[in-house]
C-alpha positions in Angstrom: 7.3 -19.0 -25.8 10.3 -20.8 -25.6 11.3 -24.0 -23.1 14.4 -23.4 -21.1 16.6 -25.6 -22.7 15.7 -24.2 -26.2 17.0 -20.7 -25.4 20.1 -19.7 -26.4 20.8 -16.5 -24.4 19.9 -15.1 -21.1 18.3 -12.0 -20.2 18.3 -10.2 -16.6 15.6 -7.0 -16.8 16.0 -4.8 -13.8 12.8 -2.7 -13.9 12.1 0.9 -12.6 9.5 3.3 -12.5 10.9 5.4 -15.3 13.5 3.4 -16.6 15.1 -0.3 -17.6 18.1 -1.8 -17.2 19.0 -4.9 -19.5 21.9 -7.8 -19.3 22.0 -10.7 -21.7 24.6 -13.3 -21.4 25.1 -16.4 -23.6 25.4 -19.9 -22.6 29.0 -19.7 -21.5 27.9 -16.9 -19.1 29.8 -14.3 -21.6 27.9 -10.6 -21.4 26.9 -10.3 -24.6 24.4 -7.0 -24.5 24.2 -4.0 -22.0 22.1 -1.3 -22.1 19.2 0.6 -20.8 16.2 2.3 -21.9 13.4 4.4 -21.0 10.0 3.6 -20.1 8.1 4.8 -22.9 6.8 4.1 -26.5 10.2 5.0 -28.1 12.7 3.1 -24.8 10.2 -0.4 -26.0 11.0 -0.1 -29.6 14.6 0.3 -28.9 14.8 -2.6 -26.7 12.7 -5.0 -29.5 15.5 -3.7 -31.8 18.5 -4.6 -29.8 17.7 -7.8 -28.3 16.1 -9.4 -32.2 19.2 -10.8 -33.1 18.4 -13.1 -29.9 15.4 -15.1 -31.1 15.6 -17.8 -28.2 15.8 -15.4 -25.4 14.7 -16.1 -21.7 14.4 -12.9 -19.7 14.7 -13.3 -15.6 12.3 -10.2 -13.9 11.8 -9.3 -10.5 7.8 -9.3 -10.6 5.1 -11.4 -12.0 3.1 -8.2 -12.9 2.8 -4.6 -14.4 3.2 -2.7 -17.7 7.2 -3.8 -17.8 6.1 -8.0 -17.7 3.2 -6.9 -20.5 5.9 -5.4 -22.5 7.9 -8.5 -22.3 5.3 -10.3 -23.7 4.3 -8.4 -26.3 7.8 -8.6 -26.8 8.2 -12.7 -27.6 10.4 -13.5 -24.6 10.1 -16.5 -22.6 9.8 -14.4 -18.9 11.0 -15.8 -15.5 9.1 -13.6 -12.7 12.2 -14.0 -9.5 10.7 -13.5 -6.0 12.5 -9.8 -4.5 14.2 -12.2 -1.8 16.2 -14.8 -4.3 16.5 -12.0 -6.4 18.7 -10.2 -3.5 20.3 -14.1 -2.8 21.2 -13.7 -6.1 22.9 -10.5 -6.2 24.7 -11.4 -2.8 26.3 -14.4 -5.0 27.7 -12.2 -7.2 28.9 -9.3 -4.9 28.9 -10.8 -1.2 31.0 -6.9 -0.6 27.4 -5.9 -0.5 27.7 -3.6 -3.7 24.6 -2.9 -5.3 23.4 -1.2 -8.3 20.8 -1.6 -11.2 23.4 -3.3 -14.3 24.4 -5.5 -11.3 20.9 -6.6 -10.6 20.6 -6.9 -14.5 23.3 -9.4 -14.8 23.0 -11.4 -11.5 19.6 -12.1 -13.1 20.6 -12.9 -16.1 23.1 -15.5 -15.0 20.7 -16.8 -12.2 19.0 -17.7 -15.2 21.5 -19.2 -17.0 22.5 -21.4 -14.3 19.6 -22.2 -12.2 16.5 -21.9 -14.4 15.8 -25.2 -15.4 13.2 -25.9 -12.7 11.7 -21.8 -13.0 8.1 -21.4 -13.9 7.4 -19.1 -17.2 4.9 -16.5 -17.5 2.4 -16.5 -20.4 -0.6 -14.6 -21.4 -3.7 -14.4 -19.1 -6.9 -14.1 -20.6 -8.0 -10.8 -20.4 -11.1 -11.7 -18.5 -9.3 -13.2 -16.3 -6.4 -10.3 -15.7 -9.7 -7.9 -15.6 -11.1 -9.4 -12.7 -8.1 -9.9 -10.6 -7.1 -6.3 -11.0 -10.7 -5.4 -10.3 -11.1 -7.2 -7.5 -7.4 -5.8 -6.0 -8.2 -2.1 -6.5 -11.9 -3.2 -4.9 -9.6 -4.2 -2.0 -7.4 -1.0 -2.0 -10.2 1.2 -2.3 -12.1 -0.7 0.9 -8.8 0.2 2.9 -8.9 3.9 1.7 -12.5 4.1 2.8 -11.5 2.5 6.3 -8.8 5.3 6.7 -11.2 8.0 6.2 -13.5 6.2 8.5 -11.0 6.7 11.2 -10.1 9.8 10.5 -13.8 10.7 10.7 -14.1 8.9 13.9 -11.0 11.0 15.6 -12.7 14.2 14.5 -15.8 13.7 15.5 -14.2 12.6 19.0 -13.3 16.0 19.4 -16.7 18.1 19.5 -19.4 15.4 18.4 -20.0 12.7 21.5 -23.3 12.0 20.5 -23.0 11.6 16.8 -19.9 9.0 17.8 -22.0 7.1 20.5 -24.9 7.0 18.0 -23.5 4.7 15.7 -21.6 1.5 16.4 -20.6 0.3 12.7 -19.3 3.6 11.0 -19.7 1.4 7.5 -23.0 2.4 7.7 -24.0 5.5 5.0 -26.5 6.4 7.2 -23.5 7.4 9.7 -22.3 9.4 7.2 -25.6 11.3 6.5 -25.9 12.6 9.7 -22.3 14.0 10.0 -23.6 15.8 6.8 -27.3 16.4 7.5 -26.4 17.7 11.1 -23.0 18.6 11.2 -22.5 20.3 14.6 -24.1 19.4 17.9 -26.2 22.4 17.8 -27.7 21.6 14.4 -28.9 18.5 15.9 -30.4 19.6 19.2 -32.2 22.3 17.7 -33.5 20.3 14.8 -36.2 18.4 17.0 -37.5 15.1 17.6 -39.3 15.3 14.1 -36.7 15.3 11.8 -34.9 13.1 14.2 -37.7 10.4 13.7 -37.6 11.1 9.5 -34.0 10.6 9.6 -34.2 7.6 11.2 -37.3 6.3 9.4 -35.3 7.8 5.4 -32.0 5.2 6.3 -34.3 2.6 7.6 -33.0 3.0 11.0 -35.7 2.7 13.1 -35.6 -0.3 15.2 -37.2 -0.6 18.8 -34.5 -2.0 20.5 -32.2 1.3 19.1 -34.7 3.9 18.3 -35.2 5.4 21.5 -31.5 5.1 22.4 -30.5 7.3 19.7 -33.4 9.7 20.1 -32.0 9.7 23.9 -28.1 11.0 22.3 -30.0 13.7 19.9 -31.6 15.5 22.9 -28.7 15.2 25.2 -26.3 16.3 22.0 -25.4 19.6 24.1 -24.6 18.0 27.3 -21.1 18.2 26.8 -20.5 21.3 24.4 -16.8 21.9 23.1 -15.1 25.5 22.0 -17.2 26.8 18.9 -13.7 27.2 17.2 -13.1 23.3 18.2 -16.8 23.0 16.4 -16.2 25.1 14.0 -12.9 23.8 12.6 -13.6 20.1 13.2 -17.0 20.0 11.8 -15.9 21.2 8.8 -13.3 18.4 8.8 -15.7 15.9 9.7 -18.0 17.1 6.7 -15.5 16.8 4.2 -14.4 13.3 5.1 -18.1 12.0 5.4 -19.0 13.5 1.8 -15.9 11.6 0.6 -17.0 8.5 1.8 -20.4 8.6 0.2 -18.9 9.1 -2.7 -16.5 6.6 -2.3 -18.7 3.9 -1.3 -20.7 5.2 -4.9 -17.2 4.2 -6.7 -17.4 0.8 -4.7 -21.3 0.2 -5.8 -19.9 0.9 -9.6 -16.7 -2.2 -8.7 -19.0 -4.5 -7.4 -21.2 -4.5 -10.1 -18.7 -4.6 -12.7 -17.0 -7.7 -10.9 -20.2 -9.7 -10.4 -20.6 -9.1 -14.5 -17.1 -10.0 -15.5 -17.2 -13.4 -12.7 -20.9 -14.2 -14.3 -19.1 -14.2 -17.7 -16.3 -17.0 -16.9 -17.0 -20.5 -17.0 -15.6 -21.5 -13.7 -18.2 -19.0 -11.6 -20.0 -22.0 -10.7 -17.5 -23.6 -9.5 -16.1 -21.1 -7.1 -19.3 -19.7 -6.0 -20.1 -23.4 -4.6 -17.6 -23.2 -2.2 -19.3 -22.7 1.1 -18.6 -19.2 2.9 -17.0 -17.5 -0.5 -20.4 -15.3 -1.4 -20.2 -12.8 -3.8 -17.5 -11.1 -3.3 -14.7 -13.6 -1.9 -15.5 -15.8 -5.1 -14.3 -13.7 -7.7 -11.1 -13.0 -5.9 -10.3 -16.7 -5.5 -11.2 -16.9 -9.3 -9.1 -13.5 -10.3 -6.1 -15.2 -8.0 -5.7 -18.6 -8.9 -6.9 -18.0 -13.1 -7.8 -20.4 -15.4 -4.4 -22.7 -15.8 -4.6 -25.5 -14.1 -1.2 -26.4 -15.2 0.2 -23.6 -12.9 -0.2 -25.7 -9.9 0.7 -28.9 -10.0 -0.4 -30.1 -6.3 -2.5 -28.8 -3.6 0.8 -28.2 -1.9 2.2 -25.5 -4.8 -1.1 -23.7 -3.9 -1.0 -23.5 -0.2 2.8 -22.1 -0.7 1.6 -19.6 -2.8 -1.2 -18.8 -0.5 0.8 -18.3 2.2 -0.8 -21.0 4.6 1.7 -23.4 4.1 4.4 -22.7 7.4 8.0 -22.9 6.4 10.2 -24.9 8.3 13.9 -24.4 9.6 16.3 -26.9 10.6 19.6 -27.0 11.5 21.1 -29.6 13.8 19.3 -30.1 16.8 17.4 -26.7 16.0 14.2 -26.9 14.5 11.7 -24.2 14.1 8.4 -23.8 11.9 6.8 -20.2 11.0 4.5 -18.1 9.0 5.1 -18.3 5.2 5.7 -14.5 4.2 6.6 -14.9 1.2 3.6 -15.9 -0.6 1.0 -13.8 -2.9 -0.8 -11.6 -0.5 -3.9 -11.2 -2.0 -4.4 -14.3 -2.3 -3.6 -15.0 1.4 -5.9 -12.4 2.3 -8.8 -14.3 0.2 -8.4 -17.5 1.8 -8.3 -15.9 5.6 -11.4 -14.2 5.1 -13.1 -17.3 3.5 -12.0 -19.7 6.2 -13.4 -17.3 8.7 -16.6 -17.4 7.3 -16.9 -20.9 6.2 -17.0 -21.6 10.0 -21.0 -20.1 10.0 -22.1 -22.5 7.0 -19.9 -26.0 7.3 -19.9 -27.7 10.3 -16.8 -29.5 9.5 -15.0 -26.2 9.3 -16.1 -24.7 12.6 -14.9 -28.2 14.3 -11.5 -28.1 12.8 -10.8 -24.2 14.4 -12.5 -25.1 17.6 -10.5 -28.3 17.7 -6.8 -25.9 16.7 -8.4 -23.3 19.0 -8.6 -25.4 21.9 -5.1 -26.5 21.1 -3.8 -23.2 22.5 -3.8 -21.7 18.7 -4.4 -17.9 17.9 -7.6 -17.3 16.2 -5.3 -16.3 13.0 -3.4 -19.4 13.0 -6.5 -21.4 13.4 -7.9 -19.9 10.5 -4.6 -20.3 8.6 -4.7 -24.2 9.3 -8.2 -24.0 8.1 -7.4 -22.3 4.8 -4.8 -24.8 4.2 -7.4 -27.4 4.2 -9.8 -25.6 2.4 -7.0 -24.7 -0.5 -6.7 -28.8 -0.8 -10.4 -28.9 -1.4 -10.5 -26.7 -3.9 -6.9 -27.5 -6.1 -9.2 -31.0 -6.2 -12.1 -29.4 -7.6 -10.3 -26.8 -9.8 -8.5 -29.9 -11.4 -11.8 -32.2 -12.1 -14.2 -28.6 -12.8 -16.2 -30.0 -10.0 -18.6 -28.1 -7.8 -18.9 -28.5 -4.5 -20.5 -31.2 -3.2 -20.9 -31.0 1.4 -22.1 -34.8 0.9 -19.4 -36.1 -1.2 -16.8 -34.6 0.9 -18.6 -35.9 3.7 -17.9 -39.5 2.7 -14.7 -39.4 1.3 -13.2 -38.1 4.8 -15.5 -40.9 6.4 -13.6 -43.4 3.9 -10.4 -41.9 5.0 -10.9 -41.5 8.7 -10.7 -38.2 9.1 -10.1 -36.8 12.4 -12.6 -33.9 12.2 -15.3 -36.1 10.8 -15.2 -38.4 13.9 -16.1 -35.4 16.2 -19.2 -34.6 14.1 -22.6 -35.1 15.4 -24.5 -37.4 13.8 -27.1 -35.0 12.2 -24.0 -32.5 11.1 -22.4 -35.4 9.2 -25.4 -36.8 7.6 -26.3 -33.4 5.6 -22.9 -33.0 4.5 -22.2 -29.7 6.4 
């Protein structure tokens, strides 16, 4: 990997599904190379071939991630990920008629990069245990919102011939849910079953609770109450079947992620360090971890962080206009970590819960509260990711004492003493 100012020519890759288009232009701005190339075994070798004569090449993408940027870098080039939006402020500087097509995306990149990547950050090459367990915990993520879709799509079907299998159950997360869609699939399966099996069911998912047991024992024998069409039953039982034997298998899949995650977090040396932060548990640690990696070079303030994060607001001014929003161009994941840690830092760290009651009482949405927390948090941790520090309630504790920290000074006593 090269510095900027030791390359000698300038690459713009314009990356698609199928295919890749190339510009290279030297430092006089002069298109020296054009081409494009499939995305296969045979497209990569031909691109290594045409761009050796170019030792001290810098190549401008639009993404950060992917087979294409793992080619790249397999490939020796010094890569510049370009966020989508400058990428299109880019393009608009070279055709402001609002012509657009893929060697024109190439070469507005590659001159971008020519011109204005002096202060660009370069991409280099993650540790695999690190570029494991991001990806891990992603698709963990993306699999959790497939399993939510099919929970709704349960939840509509059953609304349609199965009151009391809807009204037995509050939190449809719950296998058990599941089990009875698929143990007693119609309404008429479950009122002629019997109190018996009722009570096993209950007692087999560990459901049997006195403050719920009679309740639901109440919706089995009434489960005929309100009887539908049998075709309605027929039809959307079946439905409602199919998606409840998907999600047991799907939450199987997410048993298998989980695992694997907690083995591959163990396995780093900075597990500690994350899992010390109050609220992350097991699974919000290793994304933090799989998010932020293991260079601590990559951010080089608190503040770099936050922007990525997204909980940094970006401001607008413009003579006496002045206006400050939600960052949206940030790395969502990340973003997503950080909301859900804030949120349940509040039930562990008294100083956290202070500072979103204090923003909540200031007229703030509960998301924007927990926004202003995360941006707090993320300057705790950039500290303890520099120094490999663990978290430590009482040090913090003292040092915002020291520096007269508003949320400290509402603190009780007792709350500030143990370092909560």
């Amino acid at each position: 990997m090269k510095t900027w100012t030791e390359l000698t020519h300038y690459a713009g890759f314009d990356w698609a599904g199928d295919h890749h288009d190339v510009a290279v232009v030297d430092q006089g701005g002069k298109l020296v190379l054009e081409f494009r190339f499939e995305h296969n075994a045979e497209g990569w070798s031909e691109f290594r071939s045409k761009i050796q004569p170019y030792a001290a090449l810098g190549v401008a993408v639009e993404t950060s991630s992917g087979a294409a940027v793992e080619e790249l870098l397999r490939s020796d080039c010094t890569v510049f990920p370009v966020q989508p939006m400058a990428a299109a402020r880019y393009r608009e500087r070279k055709s402001p008629g609002g012509v657009k097509n893929d060697r024109l995306d190439a070469w507005a990149l590659a001159d971008a990069l020519r011109m204005d990547g002096r202060m660009w950050r370069t991409l280099a090459t993650e540790d695999p245990l690190i570029q494991e367990l991001r990806l891990l915990c992603r698709d963990e993520v993306a699999l959790i919102e497939q399993r939510t879709a099919l929970i709704n799509q349960l939840r509509a079907a059953l609304r349609e011939y199965y009151a009391a299998a809807l009204a037995a159950f509050d939190e449809w997360t719950l296998p058990a849910a599941w089990a009875l869609v698929v143990q007693f699939p119609t309404p008429q399966a479950l009122a002629t079953a019997g109190k018996r099996p009722w009570e096993k069911f209950l007692h087999r998912h560990k459901l049997w609770r006195p403050e719920t047991a009679q309740r639901r024992l109440d919706l089995f024998a009434h489960a005929l109450d309100w009887p539908r069409s049998e075709a309605v039953t027929r039809a959307k039982s079946r439905l409602a079947v199919s998606l409840a034997r998907m999600l047991q298998t799907l939450e199987q899949q997410l048993d298998d992620y989980r695992a694997a995650i907690v083995e591959r977090f163990q396995r780093h040396p900075d597990h500690n360090l994350f899992g010390s932060l109050p609220g992350t548990g097991p699974k919000l640690a290793p994304r933090l971890l799989g998010e932020l990696g293991e260079d601590r070079a990559r951010f080089h303030s608190a503040q770099a962080l936050q922007g990525l994060a997204g909980t940094a607001p970006v401001s607008f001014q413009s003579g006496q206009i002045h206006r400050v929003k939600m960052r949206r161009a940030c790395n969502t994941h990340l973003r997503h970590a950080v909301h859900l840690w804030a949120d349940r830092s509040r039930t562990s760290c008294g100083w956290a819960q202070a500072y979103y009651q204090t923003h909540r009482a200031k007229g703030k949405s509960h998301a924007c509260a927990l926004r202003c927390l995360g941006h707090r948090w993320l300057d705790v941790l950039w500290k303890m990711w520099q120094d490999r520090t663990l978290y430590d309630g009482d040090l913090h504790a003292r040092n915002q004492q020291k520096h007269g920290s508003w949320v400290f000074k509402i603190l009780t006593p007792s709350a500030t003493s143990t370092g909560e």
